[in-house]
C-alpha positions as CSV (number, residue, x, y, z in Angstrom):
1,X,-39.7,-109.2,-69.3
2,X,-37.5,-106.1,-69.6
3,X,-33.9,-107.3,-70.4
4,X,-31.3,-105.2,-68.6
5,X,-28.0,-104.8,-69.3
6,X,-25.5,-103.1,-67.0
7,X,-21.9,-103.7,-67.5
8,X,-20.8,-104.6,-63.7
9,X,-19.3,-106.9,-61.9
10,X,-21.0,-106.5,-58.9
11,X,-24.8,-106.0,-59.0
12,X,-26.2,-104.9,-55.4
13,X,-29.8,-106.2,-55.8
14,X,-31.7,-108.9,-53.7
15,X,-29.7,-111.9,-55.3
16,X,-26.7,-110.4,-53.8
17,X,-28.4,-110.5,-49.9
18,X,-29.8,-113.8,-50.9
19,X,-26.0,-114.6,-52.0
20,X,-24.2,-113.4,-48.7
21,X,-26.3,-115.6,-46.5
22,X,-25.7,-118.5,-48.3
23,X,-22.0,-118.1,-48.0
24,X,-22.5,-117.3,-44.1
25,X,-24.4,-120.5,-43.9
26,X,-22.0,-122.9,-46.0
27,X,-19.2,-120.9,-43.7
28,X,-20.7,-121.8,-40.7
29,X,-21.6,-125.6,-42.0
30,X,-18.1,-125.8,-43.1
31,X,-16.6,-124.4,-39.9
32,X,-18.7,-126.8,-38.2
33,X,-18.5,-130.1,-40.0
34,X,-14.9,-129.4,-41.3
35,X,-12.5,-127.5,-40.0
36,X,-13.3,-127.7,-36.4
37,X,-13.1,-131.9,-36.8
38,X,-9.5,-131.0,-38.1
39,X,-8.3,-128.8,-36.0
40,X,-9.2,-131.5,-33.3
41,X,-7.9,-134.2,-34.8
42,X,-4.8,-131.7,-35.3
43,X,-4.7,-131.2,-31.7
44,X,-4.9,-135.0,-31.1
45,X,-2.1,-135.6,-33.3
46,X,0.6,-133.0,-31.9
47,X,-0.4,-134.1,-28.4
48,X,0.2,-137.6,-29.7
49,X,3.2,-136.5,-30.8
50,X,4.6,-134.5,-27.8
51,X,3.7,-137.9,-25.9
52,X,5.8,-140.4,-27.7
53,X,8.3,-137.2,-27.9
54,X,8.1,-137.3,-23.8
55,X,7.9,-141.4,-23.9
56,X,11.3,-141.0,-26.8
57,X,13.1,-139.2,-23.4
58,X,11.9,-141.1,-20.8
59,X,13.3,-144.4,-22.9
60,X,16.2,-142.7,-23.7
61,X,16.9,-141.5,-20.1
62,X,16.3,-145.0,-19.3
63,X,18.1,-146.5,-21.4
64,X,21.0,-144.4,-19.9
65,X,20.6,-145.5,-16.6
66,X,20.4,-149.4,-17.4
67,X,23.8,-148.3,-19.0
68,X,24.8,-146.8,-16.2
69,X,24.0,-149.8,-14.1
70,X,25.1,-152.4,-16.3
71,X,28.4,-150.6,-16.3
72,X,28.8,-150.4,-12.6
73,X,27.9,-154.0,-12.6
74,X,30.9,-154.4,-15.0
75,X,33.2,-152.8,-13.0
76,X,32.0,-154.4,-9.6
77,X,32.1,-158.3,-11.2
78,X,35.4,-157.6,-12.3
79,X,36.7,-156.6,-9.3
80,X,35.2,-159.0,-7.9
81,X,36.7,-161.6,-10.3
82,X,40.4,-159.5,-9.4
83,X,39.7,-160.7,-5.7
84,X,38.9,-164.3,-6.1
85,X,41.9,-164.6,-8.9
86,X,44.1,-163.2,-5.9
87,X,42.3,-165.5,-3.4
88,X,42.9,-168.1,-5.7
89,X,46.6,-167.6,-5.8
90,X,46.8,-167.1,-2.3
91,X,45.1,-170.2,-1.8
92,X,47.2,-172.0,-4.8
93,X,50.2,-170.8,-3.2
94,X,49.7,-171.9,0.5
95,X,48.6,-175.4,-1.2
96,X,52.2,-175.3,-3.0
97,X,53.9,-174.3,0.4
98,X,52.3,-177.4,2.1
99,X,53.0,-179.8,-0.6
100,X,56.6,-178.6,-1.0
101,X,56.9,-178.6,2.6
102,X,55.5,-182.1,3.2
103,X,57.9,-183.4,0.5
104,X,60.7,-181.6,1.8
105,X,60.0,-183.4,5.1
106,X,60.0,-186.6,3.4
107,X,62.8,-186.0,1.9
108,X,64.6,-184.9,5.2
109,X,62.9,-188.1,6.8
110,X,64.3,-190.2,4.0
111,X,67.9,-188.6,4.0
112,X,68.1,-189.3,7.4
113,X,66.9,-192.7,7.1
114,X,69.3,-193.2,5.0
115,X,72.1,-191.8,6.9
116,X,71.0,-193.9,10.2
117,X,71.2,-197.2,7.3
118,X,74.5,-195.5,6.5
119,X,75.9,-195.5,9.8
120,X,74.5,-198.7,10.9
121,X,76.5,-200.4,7.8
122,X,79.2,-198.6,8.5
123,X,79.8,-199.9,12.2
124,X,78.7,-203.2,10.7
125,X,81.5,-203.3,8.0
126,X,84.4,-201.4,11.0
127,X,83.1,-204.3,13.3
128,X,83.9,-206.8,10.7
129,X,86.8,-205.1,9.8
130,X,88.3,-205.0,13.3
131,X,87.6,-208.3,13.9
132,X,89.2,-209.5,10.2
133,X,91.9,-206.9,10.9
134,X,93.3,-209.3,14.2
135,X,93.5,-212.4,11.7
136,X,95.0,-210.3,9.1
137,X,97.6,-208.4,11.2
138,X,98.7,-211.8,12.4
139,X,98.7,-213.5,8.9
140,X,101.1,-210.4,7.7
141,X,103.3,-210.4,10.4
142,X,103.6,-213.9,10.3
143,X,104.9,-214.2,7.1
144,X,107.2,-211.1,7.4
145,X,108.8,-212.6,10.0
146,X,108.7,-216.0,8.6
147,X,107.5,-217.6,11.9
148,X,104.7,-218.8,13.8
149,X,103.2,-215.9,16.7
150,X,101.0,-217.3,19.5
């Protein structure tokens, strides 16, 4: 066994071809069984990613529109609510009118009730006035004159 000793970092002998192919081989099994399996499940996870990035803006855009709508819905049951608070009034009002004009016409019915009671006592009391009025007449005169009239 001859001992050799040469002071070189690198030694090109039949190790070194024997050396080379084993680092081709572990490349290629380590290409194989490692980084390819990553670069896939890589790929898998930014196209996961863009995905609930495009679902993010579809949810978003969404979202916007049920917005949009529940605004406009907003807007159209208030104005809505606007129309039948007017109708309302209307309606309120034209109920006042008819209640204020039925009680007006009672009241007219009942004034002139009262007058046609008015009038009625009235011709009454001039009736029992006049006929009073003869006796009294003739009970003044009488005694003004200090005599009997026929």
């Amino acid at each position: 066994m001859e001992i050799i000793s040469k002071v070189a970092l690198i030694s090109i002998n039949e190790t070194f071809f024997f050396q080379l192919v084993s680092f081709l081989i572990f490349m290629f099994i380590v290409t194989r069984v490692m980084f390819r399996p990553l670069e896939g499940a890589m790929k898998d996870r930014n196209t996961h990613f863009d995905k609930l990035k495009m679902d993010i803006s579809n949810a978003r855009n969404q979202l916007n529109q049920l917005t949009d709508q529940v605004r406009q819905s907003e807007i159209n049951v208030k104005s809505e609510a606007f129309d039948m608070r007017s109708q309302m009034e209307e309606d309120g009002q034209q109920a006042a009118k008819k209640v204020i004009d039925a009680a007006l016409q009672k009241v007219t019915e009942k004034k002139e009730a009262a007058m046609r009671d008015m009038t009625d006592q009235i011709s009454l009391a001039r009736n029992q006035i006049q006929s009073e009025v003869g006796a009294v007449t003739k009970l003044i005169m009488e005694r003004l004159l200090e005599r009997r009239l026929t």
